[in-house]
NUROMI-397899 format. One record per residue (C-alpha): x, y, z. Coordinates in steps of 0.001 Angstrom, whole numbers, plus 500000, padded with zeros to 6 digits. Example, Ala and Ser with C-alpha at 12.3 -4.5 7.8 and 13.67 -1.06 7.14 Angstrom:
<pts>
512300495500507800513670498940507140
</pts>
This chain:
<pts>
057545622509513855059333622959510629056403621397508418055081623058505596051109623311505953050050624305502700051906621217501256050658618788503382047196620196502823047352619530499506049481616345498504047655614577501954045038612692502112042671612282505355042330608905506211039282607627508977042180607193511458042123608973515395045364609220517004046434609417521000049419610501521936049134609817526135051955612033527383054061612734531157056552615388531230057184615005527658058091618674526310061235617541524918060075614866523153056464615871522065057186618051519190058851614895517517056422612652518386053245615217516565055936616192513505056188612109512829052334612237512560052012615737510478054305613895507864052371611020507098051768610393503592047858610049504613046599612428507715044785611168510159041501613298511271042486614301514642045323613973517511044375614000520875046971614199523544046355613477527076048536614822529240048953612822532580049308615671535129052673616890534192054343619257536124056764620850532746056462622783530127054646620330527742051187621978527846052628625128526622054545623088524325051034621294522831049066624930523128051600626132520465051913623485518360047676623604518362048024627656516793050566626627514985049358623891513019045369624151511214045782621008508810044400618257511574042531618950514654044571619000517865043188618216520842044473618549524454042637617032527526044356617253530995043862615006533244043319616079536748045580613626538404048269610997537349046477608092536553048967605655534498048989605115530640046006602930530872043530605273531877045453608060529390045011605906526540041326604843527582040438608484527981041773609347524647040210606691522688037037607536524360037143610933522673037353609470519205035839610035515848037721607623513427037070604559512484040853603540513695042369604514516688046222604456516367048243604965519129051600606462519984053774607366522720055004610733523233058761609462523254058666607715520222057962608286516444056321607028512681057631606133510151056212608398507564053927605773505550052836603889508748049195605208508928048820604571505451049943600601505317048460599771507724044835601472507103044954600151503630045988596952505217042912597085507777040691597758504955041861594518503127040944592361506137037695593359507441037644590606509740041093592022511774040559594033514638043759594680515704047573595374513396050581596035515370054103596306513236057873595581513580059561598262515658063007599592514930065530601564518181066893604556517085069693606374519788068534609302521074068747612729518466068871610359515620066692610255512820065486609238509369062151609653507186063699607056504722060463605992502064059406602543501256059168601409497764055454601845496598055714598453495406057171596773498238055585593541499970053420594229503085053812590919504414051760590098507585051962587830510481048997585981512825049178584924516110047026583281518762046510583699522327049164580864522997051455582604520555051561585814522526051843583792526328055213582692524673056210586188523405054513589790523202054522590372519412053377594238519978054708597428521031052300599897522024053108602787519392052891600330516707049332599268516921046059600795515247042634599006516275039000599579515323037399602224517701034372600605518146035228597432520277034141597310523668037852595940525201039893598894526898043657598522528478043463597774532524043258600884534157044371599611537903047678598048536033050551600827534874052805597714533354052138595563531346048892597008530585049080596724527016050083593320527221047255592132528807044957593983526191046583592174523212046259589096525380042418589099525883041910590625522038043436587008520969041379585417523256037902586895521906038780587236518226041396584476518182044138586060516404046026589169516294048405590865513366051323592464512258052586593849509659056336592502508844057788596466508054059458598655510706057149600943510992057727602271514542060250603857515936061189603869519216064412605916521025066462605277523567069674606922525476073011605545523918073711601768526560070163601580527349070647603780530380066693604544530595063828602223528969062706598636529370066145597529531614065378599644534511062117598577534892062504594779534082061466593731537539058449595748537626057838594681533930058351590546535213055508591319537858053091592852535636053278590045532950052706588136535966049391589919536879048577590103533036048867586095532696047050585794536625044187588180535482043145585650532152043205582666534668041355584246537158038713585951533911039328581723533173040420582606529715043213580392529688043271576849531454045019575909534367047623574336532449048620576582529949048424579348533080051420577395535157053419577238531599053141580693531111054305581428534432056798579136533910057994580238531039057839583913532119059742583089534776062644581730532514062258584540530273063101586998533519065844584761534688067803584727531027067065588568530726068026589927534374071967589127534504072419590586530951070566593981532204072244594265535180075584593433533043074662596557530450073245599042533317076246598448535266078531598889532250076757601957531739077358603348534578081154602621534981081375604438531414079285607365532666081650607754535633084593607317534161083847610464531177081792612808533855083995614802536347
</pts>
């Protein structure tokens, strides 16, 4: 792991904050994913990794890491069957003790002060319930633990449920919520599941927040060759379902449902030809340097 336990014991502090880490044939990517939460400038008191059925070596991966690393609790539960992120993510937060559950993907990484702006954030505004941040995309195998000043800004951003029919303002790995709400992310759904979450969160407590820092980071392969673009079909339809399921809940009104449909359905149209475009570009590269 390359961290240094006895220093993080002592210049850490342990913060009220669970984290889950849902993972699917994730060994290569895992270690990264547990070191970006082992360096924060405040620990959280536990990581719990659910592990979707995978069929590599990442429980062998998570077993070591576990008798490798004392400072915070690591806990592994296996799920007997793939189930989807939703149910993952449910399961995990299910298990936790904090008074925050932060979230992260096993493919992605923190910056090192995340868990610490936005907890002391959360504990300037009570009433908030939810605080996603600004995301940055790193290539894959690159990396950087560059500080913020102590002094800086946090600047923060509201939005309402109309607000987030135009445009999804989170990423998944950038949020931390309080545990104790009763909402959970659609199990039956495997895109777009998030979405609908932050979606019915506005609804209930009106707004939702960010924090205006880059606090995520997120990796893909050099031209996009994996990620969001081969999936933006899929991804259209479950935005689709997400916007269907608060008319059909009758969250929303009939009228601001057919705009949002409309307006996701422009959103896929301008997006689509400039995927294709970079996949396809992508590809012609990939064929031209590989024998």
């Amino acid at each position: 792991m390359g961290l240094d336990a006895v220093h993080i014991m002592t210049y850490h502090e342990r913060i009220p904050v669970s984290v889950v880490i849902p993972t699917y044939n994730s060994a290569p990517t895992i270690c990264r994913a547990i070191d970006s939460v082992l360096a924060q400038t405040k620990l959280p008191i536990e990581i719990i990794i659910v592990d979707d059925c995978s069929n590599d070596s990442m429980k062998a991966t998570v077993n070591q890491i576990i008798e490798s690393v004392p400072i915070v609790p690591i806990m592994l539960c296996l799920l007997p069957m793939n189930s989807g992120p939703a149910v993952a993510r449910n399961t995990g937060w299910d298990m936790t003790r904090g008074t925050y559950v932060a979230f992260l993907d096993s493919d992605d990484s923190w910056h090192p002060q995340k868990l610490e702006i936005q907890y002391h954030w959360m504990r300037l505004h009570p009433e908030a319930i939810i605080c996603g941040s600004l995301y940055e995309i790193r290539w894959e195998g690159y990396s950087s633990v560059d500080s913020f000043d102590r002094n800086v800004e946090v600047n923060s951003r509201s939005f309402s449920l109309n607000q987030l029919l135009i445009k999804n303002r989170f990423t998944t790995p950038s949020v931390i919520v309080k545990r104790d709400i009763p909402e959970r992310f659609d199990e039956p759904n495997r895109l777009s599941e998030d979405y609908l979450l932050w979606l019915r969160l506005a609804a209930i407590y009106r707004l939702v927040h960010r924090i205006e820092l880059p606090l995520t980071t997120l990796y893909k392969q050099i031209h996009g060759a994996s990620g969001l673009s081969s999936k933006i079909i899929p991804m259209f339809f479950g935005e689709l379902a997400a916007i269907n399921r608060l008319r059909s809940d009758r969250t929303i009104s009939r009228s601001i449902w057919m705009t949002a449909i409309v307006w996701s359905a422009v959103k896929f149209i301008r997006r689509f030809p400039r995927s294709l475009y970079r996949k396809t570009k992508y590809k012609l590269n990939r064929e031209r340097w590989i024998p």
